[in-house]
N, CA, C and O atoms as a printed pandas DataFrame, in Angstrom:
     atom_number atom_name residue_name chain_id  residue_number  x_coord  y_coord  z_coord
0              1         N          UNK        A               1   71.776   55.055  107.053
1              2        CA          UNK        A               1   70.364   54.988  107.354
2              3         C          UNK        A               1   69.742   56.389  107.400
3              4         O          UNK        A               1   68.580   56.650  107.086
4              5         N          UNK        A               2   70.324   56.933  107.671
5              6        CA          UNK        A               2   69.748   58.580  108.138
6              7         C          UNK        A               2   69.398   59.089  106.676
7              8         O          UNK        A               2   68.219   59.294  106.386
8              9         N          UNK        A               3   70.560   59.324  105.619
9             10        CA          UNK        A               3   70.305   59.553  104.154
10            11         C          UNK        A               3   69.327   58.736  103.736
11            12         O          UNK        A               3   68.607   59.369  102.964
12            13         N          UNK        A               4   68.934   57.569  103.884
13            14        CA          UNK        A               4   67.522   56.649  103.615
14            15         C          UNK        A               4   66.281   57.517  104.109
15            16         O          UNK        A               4   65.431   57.924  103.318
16            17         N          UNK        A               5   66.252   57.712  105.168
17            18        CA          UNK        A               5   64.741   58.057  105.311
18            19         C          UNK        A               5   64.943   59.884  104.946
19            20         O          UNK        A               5   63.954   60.286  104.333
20            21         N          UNK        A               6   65.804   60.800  105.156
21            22        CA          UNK        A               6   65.693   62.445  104.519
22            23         C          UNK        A               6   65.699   61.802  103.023
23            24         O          UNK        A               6   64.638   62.086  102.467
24            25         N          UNK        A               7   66.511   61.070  102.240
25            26        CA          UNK        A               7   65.516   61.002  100.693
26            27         C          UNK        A               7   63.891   59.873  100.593
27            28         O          UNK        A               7   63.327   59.675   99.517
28            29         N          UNK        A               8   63.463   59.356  101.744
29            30        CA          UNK        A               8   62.459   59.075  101.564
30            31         C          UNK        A               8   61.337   60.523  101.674
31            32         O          UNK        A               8   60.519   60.795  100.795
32            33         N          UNK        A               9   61.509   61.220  102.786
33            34        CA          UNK        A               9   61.147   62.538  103.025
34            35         C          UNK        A               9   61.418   63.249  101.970
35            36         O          UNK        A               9   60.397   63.900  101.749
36            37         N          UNK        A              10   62.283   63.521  101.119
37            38        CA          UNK        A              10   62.301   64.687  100.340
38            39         C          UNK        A              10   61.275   64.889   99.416
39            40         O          UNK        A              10   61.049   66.022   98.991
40            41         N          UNK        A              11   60.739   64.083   99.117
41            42        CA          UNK        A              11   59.535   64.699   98.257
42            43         C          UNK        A              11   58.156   65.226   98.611
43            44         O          UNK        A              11   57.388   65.949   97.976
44            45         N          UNK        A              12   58.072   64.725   99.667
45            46        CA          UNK        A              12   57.278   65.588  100.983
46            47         C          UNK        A              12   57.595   66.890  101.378
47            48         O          UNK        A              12   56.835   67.859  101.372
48            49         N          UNK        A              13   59.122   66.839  101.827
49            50        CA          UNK        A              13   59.647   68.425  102.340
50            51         C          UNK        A              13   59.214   69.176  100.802
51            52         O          UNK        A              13   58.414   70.111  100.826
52            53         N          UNK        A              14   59.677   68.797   99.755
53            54        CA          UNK        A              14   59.518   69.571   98.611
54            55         C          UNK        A              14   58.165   70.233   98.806
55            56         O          UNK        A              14   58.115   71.450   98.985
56            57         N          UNK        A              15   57.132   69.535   98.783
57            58        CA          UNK        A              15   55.792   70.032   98.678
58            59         C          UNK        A              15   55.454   70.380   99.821
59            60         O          UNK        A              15   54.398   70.975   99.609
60            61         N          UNK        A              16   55.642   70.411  100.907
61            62        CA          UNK        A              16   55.266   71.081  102.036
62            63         C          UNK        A              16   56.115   72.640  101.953
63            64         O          UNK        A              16   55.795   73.590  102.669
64            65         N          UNK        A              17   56.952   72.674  101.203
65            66        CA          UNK        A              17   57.813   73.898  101.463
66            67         C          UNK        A              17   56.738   74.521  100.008
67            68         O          UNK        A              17   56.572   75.670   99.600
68            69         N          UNK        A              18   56.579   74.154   99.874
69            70        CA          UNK        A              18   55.992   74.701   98.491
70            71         C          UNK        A              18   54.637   75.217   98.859
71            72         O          UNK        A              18   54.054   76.050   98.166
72            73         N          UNK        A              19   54.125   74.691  100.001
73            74        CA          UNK        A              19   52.418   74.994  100.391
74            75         C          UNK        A              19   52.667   76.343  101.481
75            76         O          UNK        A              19   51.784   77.008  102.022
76            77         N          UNK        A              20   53.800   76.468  101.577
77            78        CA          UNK        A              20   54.016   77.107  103.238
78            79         C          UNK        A              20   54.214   78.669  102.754
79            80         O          UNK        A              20   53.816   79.641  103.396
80            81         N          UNK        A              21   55.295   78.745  100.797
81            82        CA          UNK        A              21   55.182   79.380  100.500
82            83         C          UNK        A              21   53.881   80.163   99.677
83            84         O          UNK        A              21   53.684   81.291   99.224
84            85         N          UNK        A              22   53.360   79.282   99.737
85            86        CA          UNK        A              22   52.128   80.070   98.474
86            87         C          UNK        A              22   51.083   80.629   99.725
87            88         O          UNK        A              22   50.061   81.245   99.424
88            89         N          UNK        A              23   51.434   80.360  101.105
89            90        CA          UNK        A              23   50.609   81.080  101.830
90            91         C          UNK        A              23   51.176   82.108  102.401
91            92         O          UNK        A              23   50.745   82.665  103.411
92            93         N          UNK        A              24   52.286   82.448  101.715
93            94        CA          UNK        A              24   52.945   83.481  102.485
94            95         C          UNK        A              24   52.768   85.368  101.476
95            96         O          UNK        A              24   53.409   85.581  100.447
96            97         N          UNK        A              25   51.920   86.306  102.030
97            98        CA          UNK        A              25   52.214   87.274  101.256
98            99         C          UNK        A              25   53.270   87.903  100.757
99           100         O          UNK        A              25   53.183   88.305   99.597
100          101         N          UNK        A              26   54.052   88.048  101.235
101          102        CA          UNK        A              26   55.590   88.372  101.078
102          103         C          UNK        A              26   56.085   87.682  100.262
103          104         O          UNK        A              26   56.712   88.284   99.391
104          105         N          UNK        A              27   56.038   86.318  100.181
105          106        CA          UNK        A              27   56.828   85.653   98.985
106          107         C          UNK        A              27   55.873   85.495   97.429
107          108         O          UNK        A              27   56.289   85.059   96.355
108          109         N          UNK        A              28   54.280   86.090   97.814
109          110        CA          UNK        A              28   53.815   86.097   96.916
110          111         C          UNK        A              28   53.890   87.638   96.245
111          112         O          UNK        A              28   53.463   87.922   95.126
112          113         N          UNK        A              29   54.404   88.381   97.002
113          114        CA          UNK        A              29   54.425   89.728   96.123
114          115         C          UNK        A              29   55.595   89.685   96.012
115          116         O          UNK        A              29   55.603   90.477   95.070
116          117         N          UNK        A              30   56.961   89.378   96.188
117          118        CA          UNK        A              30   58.058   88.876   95.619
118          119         C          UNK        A              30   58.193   88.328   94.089
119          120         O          UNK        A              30   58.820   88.796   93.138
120          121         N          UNK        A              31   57.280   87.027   94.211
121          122        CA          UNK        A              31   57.283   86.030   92.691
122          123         C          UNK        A              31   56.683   87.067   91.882
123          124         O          UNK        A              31   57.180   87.368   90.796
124          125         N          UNK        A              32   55.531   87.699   92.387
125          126        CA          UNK        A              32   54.804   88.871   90.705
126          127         C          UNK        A              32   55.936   89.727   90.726
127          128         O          UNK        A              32   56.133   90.035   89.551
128          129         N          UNK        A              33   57.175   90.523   91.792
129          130        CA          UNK        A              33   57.764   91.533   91.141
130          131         C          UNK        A              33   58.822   90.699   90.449
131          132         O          UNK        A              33   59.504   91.268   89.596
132          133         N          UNK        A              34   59.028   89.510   90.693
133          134        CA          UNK        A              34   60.000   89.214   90.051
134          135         C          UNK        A              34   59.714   88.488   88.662
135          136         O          UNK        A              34   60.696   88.130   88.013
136          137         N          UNK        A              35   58.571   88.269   88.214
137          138        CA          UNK        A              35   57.747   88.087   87.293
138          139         C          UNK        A              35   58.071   89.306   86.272
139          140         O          UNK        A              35   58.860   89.352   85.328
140          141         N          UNK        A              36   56.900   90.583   86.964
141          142        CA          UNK        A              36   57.171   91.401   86.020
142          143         C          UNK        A              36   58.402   92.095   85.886
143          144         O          UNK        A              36   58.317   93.170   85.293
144          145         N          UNK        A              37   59.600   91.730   86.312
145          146        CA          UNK        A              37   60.888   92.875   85.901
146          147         C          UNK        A              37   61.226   91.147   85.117
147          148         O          UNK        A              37   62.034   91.717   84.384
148          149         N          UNK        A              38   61.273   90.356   84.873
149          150        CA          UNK        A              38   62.070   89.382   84.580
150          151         C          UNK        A              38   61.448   89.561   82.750
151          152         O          UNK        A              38   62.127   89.056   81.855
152          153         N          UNK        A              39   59.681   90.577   82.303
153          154        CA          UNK        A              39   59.217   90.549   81.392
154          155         C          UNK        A              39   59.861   91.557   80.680
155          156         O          UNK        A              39   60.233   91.592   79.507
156          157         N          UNK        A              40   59.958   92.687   81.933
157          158        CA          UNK        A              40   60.493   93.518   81.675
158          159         C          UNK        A              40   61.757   93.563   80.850
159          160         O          UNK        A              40   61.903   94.283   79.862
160          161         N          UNK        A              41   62.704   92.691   81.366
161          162        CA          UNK        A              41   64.013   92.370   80.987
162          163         C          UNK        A              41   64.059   91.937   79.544
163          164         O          UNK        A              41   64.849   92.464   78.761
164          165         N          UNK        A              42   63.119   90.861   79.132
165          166        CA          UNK        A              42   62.985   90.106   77.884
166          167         C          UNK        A              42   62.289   90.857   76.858
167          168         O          UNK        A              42   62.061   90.458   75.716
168          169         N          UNK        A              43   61.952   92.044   77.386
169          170        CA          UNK        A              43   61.532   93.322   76.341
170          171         C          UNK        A              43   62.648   93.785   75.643
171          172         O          UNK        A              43   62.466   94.024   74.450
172          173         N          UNK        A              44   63.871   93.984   76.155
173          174        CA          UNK        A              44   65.418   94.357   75.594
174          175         C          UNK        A              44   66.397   93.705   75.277
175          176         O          UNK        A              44   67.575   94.062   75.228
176          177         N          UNK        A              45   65.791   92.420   74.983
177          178        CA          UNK        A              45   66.823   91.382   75.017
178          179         C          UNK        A              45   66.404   91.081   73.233
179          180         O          UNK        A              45   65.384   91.334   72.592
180          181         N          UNK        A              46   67.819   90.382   72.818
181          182        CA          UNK        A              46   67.392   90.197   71.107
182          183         C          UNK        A              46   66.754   88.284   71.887
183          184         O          UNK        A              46   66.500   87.949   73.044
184          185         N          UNK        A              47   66.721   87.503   70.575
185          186        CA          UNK        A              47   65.742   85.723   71.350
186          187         C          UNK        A              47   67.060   85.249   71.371
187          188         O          UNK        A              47   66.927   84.085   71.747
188          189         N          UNK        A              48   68.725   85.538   71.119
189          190        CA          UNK        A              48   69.678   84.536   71.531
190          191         C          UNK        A              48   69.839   85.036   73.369
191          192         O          UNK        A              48   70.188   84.319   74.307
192          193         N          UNK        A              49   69.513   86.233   73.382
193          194        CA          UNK        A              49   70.015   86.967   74.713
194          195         C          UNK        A              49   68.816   86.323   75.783
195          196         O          UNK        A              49   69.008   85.879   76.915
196          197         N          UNK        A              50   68.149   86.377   75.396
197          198        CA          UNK        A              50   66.668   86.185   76.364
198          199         C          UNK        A              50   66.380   84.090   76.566
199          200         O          UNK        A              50   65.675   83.417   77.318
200          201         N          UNK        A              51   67.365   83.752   75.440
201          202        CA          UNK        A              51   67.153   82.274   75.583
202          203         C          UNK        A              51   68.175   82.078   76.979
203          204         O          UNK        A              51   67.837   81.360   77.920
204          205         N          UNK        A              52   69.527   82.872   76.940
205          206        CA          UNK        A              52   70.469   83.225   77.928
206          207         C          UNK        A              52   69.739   83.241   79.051
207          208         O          UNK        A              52   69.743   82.253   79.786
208          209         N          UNK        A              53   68.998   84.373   79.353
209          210        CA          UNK        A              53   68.783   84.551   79.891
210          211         C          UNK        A              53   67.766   83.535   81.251
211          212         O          UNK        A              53   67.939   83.405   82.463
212          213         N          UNK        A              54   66.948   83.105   80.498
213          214        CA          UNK        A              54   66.534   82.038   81.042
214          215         C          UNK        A              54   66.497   80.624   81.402
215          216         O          UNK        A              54   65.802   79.784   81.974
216          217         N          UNK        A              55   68.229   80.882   80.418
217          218        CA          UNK        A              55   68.551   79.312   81.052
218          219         C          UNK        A              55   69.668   79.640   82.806
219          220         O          UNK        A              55   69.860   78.879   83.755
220          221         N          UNK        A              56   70.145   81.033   82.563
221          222        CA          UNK        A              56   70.744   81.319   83.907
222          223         C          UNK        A              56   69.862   81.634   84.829
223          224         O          UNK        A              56   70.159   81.372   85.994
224          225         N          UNK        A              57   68.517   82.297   84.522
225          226        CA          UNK        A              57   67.435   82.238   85.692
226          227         C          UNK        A              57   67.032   80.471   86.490
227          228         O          UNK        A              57   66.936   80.009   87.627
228          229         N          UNK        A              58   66.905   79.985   85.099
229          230        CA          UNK        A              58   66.680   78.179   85.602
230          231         C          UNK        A              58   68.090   77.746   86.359
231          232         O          UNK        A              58   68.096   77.323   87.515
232          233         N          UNK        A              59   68.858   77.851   85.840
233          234        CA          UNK        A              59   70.759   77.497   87.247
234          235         C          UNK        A              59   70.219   78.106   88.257
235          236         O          UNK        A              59   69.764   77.376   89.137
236          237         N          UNK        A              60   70.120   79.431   88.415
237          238        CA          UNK        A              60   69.910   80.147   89.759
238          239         C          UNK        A              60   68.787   79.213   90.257
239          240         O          UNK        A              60   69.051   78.679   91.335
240          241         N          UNK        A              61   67.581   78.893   89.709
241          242        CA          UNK        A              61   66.809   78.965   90.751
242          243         C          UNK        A              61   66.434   77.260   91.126
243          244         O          UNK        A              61   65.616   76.671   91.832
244          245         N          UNK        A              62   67.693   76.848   90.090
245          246        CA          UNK        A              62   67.817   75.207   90.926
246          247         C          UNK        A              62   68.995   75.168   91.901
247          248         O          UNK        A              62   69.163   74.220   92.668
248          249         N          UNK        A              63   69.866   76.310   91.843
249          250        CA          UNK        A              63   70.761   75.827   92.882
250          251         C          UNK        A              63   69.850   76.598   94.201
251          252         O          UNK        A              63   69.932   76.070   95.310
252          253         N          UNK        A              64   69.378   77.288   94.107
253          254        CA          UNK        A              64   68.001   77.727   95.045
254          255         C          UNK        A              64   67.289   76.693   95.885
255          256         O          UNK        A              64   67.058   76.402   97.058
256          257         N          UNK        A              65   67.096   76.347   94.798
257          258        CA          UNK        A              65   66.584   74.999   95.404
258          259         C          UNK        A              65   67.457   73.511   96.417
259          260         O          UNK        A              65   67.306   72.901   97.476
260          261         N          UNK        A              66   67.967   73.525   95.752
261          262        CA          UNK        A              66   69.215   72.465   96.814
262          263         C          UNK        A              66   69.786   73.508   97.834
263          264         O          UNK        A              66   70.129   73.160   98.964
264          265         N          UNK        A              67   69.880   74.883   97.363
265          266        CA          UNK        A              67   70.070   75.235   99.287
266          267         C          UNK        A              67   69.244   75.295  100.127
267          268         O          UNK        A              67   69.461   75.235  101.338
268          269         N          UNK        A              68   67.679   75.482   99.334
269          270        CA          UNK        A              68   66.669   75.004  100.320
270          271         C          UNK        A              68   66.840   73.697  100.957
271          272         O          UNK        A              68   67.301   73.578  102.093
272          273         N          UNK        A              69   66.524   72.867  100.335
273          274        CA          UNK        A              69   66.632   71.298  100.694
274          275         C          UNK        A              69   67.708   71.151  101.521
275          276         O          UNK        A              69   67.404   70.774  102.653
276          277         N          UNK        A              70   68.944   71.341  101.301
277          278        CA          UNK        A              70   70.504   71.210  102.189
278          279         C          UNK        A              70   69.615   71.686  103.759
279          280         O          UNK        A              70   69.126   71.028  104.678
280          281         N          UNK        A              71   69.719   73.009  103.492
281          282        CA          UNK        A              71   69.113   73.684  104.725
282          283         C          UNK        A              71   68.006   73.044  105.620
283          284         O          UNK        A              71   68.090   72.884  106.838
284          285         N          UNK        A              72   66.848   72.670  104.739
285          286        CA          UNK        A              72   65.995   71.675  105.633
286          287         C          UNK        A              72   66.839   70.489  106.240
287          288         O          UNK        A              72   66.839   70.182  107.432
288          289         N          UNK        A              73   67.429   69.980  105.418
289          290        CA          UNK        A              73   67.943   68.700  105.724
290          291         C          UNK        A              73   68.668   68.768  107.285
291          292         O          UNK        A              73   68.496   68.160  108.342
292          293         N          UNK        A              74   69.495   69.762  106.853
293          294        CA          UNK        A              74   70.433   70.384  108.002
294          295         C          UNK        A              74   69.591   70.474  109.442
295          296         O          UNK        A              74   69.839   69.940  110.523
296          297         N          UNK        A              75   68.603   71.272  109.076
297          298        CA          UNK        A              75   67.737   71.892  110.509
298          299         C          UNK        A              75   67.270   70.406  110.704
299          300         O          UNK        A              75   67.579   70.239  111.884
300          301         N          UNK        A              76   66.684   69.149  110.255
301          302        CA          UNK        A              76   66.205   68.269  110.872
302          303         C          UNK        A              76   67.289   67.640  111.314
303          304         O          UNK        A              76   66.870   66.873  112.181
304          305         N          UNK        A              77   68.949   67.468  111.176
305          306        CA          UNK        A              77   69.729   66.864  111.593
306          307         C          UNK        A              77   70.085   67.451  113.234
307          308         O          UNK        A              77   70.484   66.935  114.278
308          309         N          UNK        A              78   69.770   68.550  112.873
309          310        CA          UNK        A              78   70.596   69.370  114.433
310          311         C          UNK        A              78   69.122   69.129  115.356
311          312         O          UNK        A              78   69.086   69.071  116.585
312          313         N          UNK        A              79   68.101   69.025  114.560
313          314        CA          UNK        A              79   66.854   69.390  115.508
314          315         C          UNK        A              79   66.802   67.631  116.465
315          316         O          UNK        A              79   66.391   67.318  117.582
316          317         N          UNK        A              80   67.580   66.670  115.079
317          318        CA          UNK        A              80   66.807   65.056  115.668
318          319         C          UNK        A              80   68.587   65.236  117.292
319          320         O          UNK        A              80   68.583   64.919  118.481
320          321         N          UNK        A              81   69.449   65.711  116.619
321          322        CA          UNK        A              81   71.194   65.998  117.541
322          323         C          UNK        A              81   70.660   66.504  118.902
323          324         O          UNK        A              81   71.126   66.067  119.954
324          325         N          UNK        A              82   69.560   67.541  118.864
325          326        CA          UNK        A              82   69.247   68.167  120.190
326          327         C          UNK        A              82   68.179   67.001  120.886
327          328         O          UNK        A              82   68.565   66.461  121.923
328          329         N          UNK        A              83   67.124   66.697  120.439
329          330        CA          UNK        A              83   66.391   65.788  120.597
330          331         C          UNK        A              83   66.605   64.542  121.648
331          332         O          UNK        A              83   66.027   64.070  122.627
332          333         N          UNK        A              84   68.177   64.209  120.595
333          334        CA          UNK        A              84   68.215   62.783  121.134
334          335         C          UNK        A              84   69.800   62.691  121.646
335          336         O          UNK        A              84   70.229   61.553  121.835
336          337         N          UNK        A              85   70.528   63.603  121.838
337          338        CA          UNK        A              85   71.656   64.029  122.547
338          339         C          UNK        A              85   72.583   63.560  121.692
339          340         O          UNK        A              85   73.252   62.673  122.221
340          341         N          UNK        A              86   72.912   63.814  120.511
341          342        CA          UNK        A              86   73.823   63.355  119.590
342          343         C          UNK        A              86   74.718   64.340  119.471
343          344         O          UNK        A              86   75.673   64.218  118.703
């Protein structure tokens, strides 16, 4: 039951984590530097290297993503454990 309602939630947490960041300055001057060195990068790259390249940026930044999610998941498990004396 518990896995029932955190994947009813997950597409909520998704977009709430997503609103929390775009208000954050820090993670928004993060995404432009990592923007422009990532252009930077694809300036020296031949198009087999740079196709590379961005399919290992996309791995990284989906397993990014499921440690986000894990992690939320996690903090609401320990948060409902303290809560309700589990």
């Amino acid at each position: 039951m518990e896995k029932d309602i955190l994947d009813a939630f997950e597409p909520n947490i998704m977009e709430r984590l997503g609103e929390v960041y775009c208000q954050n300055a820090e993670y928004k001057q993060r995404l432009k530097d990592e923007k422009e060195l990532s252009e930077k990068l694809k300036e020296g790259l031949t198009e087999e290297q740079a196709v590379a390249a961005e399919k290992y940026y996309a791995s990284i930044s989906a397993t990014m993503g499921i440690c986000e999610l894990l992690a939320y998941r996690q903090g609401m498990r320990d948060m409902a454990a303290i809560l309700y004396g589990r």
